[in-house]
N, C-alpha and C positions, 0 to 999 in steps of 0.2 A: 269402118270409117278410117283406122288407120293404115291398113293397108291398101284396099279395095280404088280408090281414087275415082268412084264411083258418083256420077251426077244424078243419078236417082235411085231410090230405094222402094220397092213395095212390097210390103206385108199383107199375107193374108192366114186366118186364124178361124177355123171351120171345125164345130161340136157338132155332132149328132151320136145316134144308137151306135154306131159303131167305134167311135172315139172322138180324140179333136187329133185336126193334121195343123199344122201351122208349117209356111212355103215361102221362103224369102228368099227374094230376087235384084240383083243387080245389075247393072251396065259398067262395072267396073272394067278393070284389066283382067280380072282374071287370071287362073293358073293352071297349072300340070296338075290334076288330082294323084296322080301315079307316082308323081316325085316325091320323095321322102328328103325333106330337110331339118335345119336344125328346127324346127316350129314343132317338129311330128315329136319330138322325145317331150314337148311339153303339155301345157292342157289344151293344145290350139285341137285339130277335128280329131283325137284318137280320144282325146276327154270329152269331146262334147257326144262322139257314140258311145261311149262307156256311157256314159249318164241316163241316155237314152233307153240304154238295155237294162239297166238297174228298173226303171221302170217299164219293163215288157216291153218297151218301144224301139224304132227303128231309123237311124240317120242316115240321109243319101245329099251324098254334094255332088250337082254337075257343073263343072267348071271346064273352058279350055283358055288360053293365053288370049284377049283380043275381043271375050266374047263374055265377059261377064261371069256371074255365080249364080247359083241356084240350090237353096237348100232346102230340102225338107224332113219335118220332120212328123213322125204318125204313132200316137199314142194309144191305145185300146182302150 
């Protein structure tokens, strides 16, 4: 919300035998996932994969500039 400048947001949050993934999606602006700025030395996505791997799990962001985000994340 605060960066994103995004008109819509959707969630989704799926358990089964294999784990739960949860996959959030926006139409925002968007960014470089490749550029490292000042955001990356704090808890913005290098703490949100940390967290992820504390619990066995795995965080993937796809983003380009113009086209939105996309996160997901999949826990065992």
């Amino acid at each position: 919300a605060r960066h994103a400048e995004a008109s819509s947001v959707s969630v989704d949050l799926r358990t089964g035998d294999e784990g739960t993934s949860l996959v959030v999606r926006d139409d925002g602006r968007g960014f470089d996932v490749d550029r490292r700025g000042p955001s990356s030395r704090g808890l913005g996505r290098g703490g949100m994969a940390e967290r992820a791997r504390l619990v066995g799990g795995e965080l993937t962001i796809d983003s380009r500039p113009g086209f939105g985000t996309e996160l997901s994340l999949k826990v065992p």
